[in-house]
Rosetta silent file (secondary structure, phi, psi, omega in degrees, C-alpha in Angstrom):
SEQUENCE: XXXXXXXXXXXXXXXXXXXXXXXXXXXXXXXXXXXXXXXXXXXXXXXXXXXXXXXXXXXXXXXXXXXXXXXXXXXXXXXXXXXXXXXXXXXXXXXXXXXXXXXXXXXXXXXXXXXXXXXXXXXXXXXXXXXXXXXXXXXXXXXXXXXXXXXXXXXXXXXXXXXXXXXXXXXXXXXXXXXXXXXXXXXXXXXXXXXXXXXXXXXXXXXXXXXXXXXXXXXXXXXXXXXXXXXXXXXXXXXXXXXXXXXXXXXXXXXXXXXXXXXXXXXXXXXXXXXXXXXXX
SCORE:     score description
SCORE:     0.000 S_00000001
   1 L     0.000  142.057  155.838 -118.831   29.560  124.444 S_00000001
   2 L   -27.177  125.810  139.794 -122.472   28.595  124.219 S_00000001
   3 L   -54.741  170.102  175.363 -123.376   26.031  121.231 S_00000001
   4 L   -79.179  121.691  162.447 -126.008   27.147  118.684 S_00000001
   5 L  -110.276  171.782  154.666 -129.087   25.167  119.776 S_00000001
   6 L   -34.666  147.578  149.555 -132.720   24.737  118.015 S_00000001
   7 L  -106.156  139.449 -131.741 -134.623   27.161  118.398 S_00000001
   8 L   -98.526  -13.379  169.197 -137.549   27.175  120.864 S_00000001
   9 L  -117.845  129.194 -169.527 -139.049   29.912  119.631 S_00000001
  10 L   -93.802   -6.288  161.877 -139.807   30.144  115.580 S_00000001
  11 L   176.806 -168.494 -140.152 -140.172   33.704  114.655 S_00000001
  12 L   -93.761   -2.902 -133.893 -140.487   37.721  115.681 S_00000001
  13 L   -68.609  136.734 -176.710 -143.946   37.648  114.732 S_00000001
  14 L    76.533  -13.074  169.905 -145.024   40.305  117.748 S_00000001
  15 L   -70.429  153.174 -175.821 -141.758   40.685  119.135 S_00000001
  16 E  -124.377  120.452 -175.535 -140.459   44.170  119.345 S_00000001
  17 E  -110.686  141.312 -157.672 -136.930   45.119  118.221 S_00000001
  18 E  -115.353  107.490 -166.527 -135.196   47.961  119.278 S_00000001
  19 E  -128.880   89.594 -165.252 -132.547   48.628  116.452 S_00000001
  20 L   -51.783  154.302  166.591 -129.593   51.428  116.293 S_00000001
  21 L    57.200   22.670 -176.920 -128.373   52.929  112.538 S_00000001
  22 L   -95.738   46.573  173.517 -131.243   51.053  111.306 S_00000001
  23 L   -88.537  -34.757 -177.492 -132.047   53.950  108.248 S_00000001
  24 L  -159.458 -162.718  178.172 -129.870   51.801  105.931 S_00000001
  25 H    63.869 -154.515  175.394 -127.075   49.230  105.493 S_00000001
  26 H   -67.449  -24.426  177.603 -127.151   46.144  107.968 S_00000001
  27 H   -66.037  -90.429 -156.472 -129.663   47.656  110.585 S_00000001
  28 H   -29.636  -74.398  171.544 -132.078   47.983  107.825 S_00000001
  29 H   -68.102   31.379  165.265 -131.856   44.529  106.843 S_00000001
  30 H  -102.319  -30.398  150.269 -132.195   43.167  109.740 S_00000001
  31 H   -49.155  -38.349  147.716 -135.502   45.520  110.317 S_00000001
  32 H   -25.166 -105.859  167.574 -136.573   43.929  107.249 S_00000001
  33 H    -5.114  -64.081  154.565 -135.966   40.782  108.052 S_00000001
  34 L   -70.347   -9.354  157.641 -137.885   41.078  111.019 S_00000001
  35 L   -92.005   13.133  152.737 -140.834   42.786  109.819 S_00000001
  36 L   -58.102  -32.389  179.756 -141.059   39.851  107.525 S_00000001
  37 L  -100.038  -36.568 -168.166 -142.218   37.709  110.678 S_00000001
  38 L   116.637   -7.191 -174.513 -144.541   40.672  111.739 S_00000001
  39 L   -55.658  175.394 -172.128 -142.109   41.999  114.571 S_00000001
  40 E  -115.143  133.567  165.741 -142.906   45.730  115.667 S_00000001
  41 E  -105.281  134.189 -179.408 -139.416   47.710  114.521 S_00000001
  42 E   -96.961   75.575  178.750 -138.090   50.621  116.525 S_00000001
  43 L   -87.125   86.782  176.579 -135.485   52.448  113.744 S_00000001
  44 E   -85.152  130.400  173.240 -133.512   54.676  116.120 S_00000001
  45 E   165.325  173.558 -156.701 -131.271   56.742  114.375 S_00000001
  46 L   -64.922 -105.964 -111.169 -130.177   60.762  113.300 S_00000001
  47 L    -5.133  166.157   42.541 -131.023   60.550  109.472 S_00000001
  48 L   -41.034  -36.809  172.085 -134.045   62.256  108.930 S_00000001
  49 L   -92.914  126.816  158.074 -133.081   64.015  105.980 S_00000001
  50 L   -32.086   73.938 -170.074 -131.960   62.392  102.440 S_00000001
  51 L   -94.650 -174.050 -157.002 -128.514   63.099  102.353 S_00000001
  52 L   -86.313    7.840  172.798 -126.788   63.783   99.276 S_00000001
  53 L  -135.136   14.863  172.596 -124.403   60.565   98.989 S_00000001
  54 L  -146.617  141.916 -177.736 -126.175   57.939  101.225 S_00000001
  55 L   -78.185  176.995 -176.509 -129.704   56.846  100.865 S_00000001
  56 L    66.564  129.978 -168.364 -131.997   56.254  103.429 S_00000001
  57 L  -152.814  130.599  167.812 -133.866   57.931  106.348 S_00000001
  58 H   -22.900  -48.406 -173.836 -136.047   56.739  109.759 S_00000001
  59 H   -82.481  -40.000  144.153 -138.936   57.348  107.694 S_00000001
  60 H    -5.138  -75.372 -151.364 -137.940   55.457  104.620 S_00000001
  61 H   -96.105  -39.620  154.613 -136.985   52.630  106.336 S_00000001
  62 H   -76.334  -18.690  167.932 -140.226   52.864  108.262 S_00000001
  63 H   -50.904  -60.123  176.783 -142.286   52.703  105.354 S_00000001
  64 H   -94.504   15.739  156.730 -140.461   49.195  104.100 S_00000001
  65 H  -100.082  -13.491  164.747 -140.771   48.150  107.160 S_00000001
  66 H  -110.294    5.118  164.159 -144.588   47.954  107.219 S_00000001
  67 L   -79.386  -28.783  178.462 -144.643   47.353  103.571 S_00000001
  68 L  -111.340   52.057  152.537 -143.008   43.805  104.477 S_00000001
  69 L    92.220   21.104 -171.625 -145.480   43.013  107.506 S_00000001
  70 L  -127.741 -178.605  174.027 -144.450   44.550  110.310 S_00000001
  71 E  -112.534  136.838  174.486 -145.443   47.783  112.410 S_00000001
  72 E  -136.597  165.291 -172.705 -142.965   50.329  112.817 S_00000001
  73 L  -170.042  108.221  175.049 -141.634   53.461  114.683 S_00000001
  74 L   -80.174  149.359 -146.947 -138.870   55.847  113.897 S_00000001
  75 E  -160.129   92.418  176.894 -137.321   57.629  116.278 S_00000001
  76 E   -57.005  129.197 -170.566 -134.596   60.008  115.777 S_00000001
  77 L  -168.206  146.162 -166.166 -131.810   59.670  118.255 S_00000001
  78 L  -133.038   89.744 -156.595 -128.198   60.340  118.612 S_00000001
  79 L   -59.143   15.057  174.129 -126.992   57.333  121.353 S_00000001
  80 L   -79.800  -75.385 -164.347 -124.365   59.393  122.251 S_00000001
  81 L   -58.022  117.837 -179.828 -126.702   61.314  124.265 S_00000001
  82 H   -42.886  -70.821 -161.404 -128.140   59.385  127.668 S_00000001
  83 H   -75.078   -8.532  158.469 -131.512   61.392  127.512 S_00000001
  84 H   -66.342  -53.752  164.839 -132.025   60.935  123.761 S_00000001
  85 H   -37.721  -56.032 -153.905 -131.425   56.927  124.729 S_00000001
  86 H   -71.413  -45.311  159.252 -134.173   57.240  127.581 S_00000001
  87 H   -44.400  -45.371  175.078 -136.244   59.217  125.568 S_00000001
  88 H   -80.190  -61.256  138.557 -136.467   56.891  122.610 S_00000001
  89 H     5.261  -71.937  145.980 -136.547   54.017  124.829 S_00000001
  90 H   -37.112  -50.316 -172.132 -139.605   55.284  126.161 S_00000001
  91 H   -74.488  -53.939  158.092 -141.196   55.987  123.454 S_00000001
  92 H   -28.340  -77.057  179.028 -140.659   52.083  122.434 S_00000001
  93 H   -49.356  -35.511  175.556 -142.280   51.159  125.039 S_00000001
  94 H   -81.146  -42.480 -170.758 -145.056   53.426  125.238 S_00000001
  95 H   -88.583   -9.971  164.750 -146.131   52.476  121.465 S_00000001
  96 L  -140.047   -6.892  161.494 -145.664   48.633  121.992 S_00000001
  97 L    96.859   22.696 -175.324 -145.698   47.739  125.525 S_00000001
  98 L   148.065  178.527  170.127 -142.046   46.694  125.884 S_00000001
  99 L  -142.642  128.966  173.035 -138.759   45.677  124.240 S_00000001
 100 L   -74.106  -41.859 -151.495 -137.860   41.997  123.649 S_00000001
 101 E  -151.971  104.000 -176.572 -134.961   42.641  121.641 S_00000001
 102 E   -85.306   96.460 -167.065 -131.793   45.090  121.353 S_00000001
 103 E  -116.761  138.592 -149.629 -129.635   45.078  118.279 S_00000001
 104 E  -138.771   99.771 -157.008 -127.090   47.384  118.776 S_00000001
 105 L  -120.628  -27.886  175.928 -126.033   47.997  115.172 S_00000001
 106 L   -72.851  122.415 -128.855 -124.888   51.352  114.890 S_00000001
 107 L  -137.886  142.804  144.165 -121.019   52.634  114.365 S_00000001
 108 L  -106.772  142.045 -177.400 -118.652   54.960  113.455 S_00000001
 109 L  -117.249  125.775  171.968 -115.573   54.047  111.534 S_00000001
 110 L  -147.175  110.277 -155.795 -112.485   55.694  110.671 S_00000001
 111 L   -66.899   80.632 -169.974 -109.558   53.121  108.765 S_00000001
 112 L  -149.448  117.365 -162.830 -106.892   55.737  110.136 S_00000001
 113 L   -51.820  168.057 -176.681 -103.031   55.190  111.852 S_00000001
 114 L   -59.115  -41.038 -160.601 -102.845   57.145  115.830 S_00000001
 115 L   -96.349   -7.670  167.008 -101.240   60.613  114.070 S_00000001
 116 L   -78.876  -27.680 -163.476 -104.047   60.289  111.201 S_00000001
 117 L  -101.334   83.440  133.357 -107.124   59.743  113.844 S_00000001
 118 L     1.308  105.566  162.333 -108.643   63.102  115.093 S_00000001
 119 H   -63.920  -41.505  136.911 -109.759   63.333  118.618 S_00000001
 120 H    11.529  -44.307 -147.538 -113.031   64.879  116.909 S_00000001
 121 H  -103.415  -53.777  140.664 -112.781   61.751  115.388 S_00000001
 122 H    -6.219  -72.722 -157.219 -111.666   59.591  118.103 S_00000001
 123 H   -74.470  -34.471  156.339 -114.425   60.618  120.115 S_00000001
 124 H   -39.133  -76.511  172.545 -116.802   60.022  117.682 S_00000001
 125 H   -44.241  -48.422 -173.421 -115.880   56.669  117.322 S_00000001
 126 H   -97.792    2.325  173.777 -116.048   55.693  121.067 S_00000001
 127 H   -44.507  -82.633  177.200 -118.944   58.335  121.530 S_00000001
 128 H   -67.963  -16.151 -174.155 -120.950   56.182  119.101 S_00000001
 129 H  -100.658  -73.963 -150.178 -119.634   52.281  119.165 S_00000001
 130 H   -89.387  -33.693 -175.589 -118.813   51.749  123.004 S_00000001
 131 H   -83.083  -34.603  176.896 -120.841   54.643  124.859 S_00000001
 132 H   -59.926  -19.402 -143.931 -123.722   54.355  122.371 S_00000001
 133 H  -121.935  -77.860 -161.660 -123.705   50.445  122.594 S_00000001
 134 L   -65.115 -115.460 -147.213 -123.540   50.592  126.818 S_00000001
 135 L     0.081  -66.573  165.596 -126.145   53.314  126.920 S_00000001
 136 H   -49.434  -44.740 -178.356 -128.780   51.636  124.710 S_00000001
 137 H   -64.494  -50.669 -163.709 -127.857   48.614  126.340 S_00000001
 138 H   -47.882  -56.437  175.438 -128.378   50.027  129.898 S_00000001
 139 H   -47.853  -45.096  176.337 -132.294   51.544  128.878 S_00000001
 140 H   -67.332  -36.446 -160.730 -133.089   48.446  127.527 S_00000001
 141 H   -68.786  -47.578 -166.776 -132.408   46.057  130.058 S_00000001
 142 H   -50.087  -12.660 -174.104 -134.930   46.559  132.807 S_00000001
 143 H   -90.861  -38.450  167.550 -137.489   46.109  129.896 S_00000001
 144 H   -67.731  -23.766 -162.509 -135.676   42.782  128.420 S_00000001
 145 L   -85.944   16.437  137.306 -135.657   41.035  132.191 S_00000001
 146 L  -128.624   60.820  165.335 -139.409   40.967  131.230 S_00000001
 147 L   -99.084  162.123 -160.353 -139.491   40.141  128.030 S_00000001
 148 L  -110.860  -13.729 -179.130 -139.935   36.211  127.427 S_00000001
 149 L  -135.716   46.131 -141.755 -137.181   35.720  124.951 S_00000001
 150 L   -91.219  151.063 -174.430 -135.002   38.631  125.382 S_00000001
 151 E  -145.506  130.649  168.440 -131.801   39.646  123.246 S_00000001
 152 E  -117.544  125.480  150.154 -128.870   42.229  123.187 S_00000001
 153 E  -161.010  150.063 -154.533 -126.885   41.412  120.110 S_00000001
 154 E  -101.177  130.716  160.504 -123.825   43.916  119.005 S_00000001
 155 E   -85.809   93.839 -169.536 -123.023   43.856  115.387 S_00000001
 156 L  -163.602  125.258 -146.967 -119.223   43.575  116.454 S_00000001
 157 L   -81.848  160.544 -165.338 -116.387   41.606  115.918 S_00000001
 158 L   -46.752  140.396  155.328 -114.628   38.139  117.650 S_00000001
 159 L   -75.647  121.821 -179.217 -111.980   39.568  120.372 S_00000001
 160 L  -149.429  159.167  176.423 -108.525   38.619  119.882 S_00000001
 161 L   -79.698   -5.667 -168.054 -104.940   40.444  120.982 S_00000001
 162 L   -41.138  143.062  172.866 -103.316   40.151  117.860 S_00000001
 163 L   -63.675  -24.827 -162.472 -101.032   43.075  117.131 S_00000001
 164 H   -64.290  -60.994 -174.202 -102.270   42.793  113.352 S_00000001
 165 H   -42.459  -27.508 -179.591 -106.279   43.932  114.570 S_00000001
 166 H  -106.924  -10.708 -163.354 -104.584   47.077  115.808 S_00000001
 167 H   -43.020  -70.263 -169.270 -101.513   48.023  113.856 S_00000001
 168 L   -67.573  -46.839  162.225 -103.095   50.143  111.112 S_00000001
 169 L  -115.222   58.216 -152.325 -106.094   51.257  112.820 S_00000001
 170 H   -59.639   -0.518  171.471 -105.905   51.091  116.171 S_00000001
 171 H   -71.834  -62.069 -164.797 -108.323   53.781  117.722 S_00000001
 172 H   -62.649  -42.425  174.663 -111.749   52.045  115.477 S_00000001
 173 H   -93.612    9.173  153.010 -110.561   48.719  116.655 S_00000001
 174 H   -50.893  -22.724  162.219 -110.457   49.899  120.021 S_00000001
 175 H   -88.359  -36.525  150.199 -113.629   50.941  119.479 S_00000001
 176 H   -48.973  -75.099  172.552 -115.064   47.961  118.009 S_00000001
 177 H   -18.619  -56.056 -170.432 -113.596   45.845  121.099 S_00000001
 178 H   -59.185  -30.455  164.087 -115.515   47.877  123.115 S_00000001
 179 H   -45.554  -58.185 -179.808 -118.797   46.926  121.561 S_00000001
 180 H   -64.624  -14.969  175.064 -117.513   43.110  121.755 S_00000001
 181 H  -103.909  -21.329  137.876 -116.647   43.226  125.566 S_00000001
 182 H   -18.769  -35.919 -166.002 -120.103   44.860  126.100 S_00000001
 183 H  -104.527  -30.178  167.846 -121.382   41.663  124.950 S_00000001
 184 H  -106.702   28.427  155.638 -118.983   39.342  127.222 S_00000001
 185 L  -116.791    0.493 -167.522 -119.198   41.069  129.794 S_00000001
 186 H   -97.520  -23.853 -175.900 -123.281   41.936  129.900 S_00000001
 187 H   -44.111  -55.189 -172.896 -123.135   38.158  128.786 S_00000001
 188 H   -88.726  -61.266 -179.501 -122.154   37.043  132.082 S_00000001
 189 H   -47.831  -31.451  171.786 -123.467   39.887  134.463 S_00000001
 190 L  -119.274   15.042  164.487 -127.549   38.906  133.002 S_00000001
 191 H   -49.087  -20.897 -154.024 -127.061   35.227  132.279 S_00000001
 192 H   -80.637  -36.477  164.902 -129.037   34.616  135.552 S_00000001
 193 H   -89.725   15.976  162.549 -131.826   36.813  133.962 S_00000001
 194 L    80.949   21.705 -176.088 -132.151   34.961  130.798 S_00000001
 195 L  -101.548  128.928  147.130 -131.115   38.288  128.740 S_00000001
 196 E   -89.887  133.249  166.061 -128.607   36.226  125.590 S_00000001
 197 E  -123.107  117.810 -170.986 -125.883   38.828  124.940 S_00000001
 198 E  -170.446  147.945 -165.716 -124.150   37.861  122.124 S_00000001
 199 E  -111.160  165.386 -178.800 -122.041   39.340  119.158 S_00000001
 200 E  -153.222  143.518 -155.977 -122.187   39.051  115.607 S_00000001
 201 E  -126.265  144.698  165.224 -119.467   39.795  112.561 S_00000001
 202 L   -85.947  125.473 -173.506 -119.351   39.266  108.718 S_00000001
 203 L   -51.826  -57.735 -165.324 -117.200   36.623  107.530 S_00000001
 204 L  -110.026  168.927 -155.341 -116.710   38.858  103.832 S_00000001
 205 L   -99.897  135.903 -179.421 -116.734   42.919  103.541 S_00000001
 206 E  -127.759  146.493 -163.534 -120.587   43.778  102.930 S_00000001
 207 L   -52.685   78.695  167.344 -122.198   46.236  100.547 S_00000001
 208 L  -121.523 -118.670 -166.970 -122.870   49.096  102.934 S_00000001
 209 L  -108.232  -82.938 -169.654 -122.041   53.057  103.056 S_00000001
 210 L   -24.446   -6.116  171.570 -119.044   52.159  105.456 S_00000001
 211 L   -94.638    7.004 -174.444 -116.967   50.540  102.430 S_00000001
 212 L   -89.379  -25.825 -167.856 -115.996   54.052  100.765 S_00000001
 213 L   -74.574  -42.115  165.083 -114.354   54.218  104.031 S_00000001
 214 L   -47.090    9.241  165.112 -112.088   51.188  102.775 S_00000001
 215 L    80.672    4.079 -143.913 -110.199   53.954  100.679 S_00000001
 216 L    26.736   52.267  158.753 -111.663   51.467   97.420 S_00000001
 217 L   -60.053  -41.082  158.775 -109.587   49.082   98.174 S_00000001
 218 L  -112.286  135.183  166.085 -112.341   46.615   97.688 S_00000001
 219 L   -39.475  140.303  129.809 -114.730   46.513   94.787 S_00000001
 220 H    -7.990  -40.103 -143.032 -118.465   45.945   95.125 S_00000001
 221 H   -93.935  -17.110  168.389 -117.976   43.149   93.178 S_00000001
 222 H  -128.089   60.068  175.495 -116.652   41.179   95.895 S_00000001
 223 L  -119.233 -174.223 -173.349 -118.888   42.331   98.772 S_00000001
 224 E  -129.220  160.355  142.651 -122.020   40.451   99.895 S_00000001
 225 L   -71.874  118.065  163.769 -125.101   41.930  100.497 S_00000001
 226 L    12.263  -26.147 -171.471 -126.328   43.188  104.070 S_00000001
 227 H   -75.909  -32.794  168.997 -128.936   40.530  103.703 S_00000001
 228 H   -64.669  -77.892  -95.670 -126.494   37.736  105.103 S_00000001
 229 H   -98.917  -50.560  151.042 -125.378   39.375  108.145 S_00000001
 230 H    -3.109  -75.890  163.464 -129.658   40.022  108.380 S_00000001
 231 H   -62.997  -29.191  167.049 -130.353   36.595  108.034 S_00000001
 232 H   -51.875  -35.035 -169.270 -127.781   35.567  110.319 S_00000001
 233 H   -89.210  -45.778 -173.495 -129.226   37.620  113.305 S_00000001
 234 H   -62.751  -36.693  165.953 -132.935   36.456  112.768 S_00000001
 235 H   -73.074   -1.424  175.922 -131.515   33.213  113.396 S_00000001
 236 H   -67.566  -66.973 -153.252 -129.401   34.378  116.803 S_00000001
 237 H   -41.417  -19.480 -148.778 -132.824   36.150  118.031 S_00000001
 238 L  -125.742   17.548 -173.554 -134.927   33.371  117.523 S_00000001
 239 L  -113.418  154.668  176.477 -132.795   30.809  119.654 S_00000001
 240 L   -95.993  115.911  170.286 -133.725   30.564  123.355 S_00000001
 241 L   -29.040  -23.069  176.298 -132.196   33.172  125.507 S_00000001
 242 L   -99.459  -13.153 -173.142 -131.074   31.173  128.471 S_00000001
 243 L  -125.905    6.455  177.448 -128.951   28.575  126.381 S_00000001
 244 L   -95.749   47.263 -156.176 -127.866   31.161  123.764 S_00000001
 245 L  -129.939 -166.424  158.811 -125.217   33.704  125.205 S_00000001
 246 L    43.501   61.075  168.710 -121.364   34.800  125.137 S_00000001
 247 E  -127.161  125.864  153.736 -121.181   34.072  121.442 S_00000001
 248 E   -90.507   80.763 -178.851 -118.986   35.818  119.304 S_00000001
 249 E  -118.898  144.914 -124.062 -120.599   34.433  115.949 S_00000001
 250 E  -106.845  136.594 -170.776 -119.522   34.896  112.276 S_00000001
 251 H   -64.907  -51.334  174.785 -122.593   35.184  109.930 S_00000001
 252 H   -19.673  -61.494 -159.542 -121.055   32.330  107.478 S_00000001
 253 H   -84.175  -25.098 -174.986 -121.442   29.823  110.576 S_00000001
 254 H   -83.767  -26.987 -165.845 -124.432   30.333  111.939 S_00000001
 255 H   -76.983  -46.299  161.012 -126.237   30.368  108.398 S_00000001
 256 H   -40.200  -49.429  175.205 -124.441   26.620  108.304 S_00000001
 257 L   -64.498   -3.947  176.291 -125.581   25.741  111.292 S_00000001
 258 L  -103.268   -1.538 -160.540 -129.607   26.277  109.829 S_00000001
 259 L    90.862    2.345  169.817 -128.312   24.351  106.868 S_00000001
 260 L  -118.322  134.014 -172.828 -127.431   26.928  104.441 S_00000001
 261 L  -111.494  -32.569  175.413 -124.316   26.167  102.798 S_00000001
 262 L  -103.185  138.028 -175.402 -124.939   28.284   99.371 S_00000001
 263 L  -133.611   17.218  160.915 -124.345   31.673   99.590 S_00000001
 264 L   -52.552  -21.609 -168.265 -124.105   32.676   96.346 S_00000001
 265 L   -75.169   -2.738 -164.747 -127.906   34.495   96.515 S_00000001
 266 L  -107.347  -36.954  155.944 -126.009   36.467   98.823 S_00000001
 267 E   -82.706  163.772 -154.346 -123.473   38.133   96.783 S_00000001
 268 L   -72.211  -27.237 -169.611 -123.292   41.351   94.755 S_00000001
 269 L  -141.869   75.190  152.159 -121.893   39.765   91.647 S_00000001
 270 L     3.143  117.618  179.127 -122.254   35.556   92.018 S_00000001
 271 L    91.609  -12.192  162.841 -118.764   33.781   90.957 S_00000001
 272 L  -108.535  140.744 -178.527 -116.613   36.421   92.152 S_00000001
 273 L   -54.306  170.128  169.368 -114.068   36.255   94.636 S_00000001
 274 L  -144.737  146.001 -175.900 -114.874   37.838   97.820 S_00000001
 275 L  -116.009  149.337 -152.888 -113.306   39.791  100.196 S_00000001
 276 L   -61.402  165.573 -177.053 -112.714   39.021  103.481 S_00000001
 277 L   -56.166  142.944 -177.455 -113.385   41.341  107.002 S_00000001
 278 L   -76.974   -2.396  176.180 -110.421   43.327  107.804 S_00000001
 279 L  -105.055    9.865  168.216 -111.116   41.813  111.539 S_00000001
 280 L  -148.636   39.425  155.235 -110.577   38.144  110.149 S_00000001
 281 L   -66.351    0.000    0.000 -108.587   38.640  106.727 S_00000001
């Protein structure tokens, strides 16, 4: 794997990010984040609608994204579908004159043993993580090999064989994997065109929607906020593209590798343990 190097470029300001699920959770702050610099955000995703246990909607979400400097444009889309991809895609492009930057953030989860997992549910899962993930990826690329700093990065976890990653739920992390070999294998197939492919995981379980799915097995109180994994990526994206690729990296390390070592601002409750990702627990 690539080292982390400086980075050659110092921030989004004008870059245009194209960013699945980003109505709440980690997409959002990473939309944030980057309208913070001035980037143009593309927040593809269904939500439209409020719904009644999770916050957030494309329009929401565009709104605090041009409240915190940046220009934005929501775009309902369900990456399962090819011509919803192309279509939104398009529209990116028509409203900012390209895409620099892919973060391919959006997921489905289900914690659930083989005789517990639904093909409904199943499908769902590899609908949205690995056909949603290559799809998005596929639309984007002819538009990143002219982009000047171009990025794919998969919110998706390190690959390893262990039996333990699959025992309890092995359809979602079959489905995660798939995200992560999207990333080494588009890694290798567009190094030549300067597209960085590269994945990126939370060290600790972070405050999103997707922890009710942990059954409440973990508290809030020992989550992080969204805002690490957030900061973590604005520091992938902002690394030069050609010496920056085939990384599977952990937010915790890369946020070292800038020099931040305290992470307390980053958790929900300061002083409490916290607990780790079910793909590196």
């Amino acid at each position: 794997m690539d080292p982390i190097r400086k980075p050659n470029t110092v921030t989004l300001r004008g870059k245009t990010l194209f960013i699945t699920g980003a109505s709440r959770g980690i997409g959002r702050a990473i939309a944030l984040r980057a309208a913070a610099d001035g980037a143009n955000v593309v927040i593809a995703a269904k939500t439209v609608e409020t719904h009644v246990k999770l916050s957030g909607t494309i329009f929401t979400t565009a709104g605090e994204v041009e409240a915190a400097g940046g220009m934005a444009l929501p775009v309902q889309v369900d990456i399962r579908f090819e011509d919803q991809v192309s279509a939104a895609v398009e529209r990116a492009v028509d409203a900012f004159g390209g895409i620099d930057i892919l973060v391919n953030n959006a997921s489905a989860i289900s914690l659930t043993g083989t005789l517990d997992t639904t093909m409904k549910r199943f499908d769902l899962m590899f609908g949205v993580n690995v056909r949603g993930t290559f799809a998005c990826s596929r639309a984007c690329i002819p538009h990143l090999k002219r982009a000047e700093n171009p990025h794919i990065l998969n919110l998706s976890p390190p690959l390893s064989m262990e039996a333990k990653w699959f025992g309890n739920h092995c359809a979602y992390t079959m489905a995660k994997y798939g995200m992560s070999m999207c990333a080494l294998g588009m890694a290798e197939e567009f190094r030549s065109d300067g597209i960085a492919v590269n994945a990126l995981w939370p060290r600790t379980v972070i405050a999103t929607a997707a922890i009710s799915m942990l059954g409440g097995g973990v508290a809030l109180r020992h989550c992080r906020k969204p805002e690490i994994v957030a900061d973590a990526a604005h520091a992938i994206l902002v690394r030069d593209s050609r010496s920056c690729t085939g990384n599977f990296f952990i937010d915790e390390e890369v946020l070292a590798a800038e020099g931040v070592t305290d992470l307390d601002r980053y958790a929900l409750e300061p002083g409490q343990g916290l607990a780790p990702d079910l793909f590196l627990g």
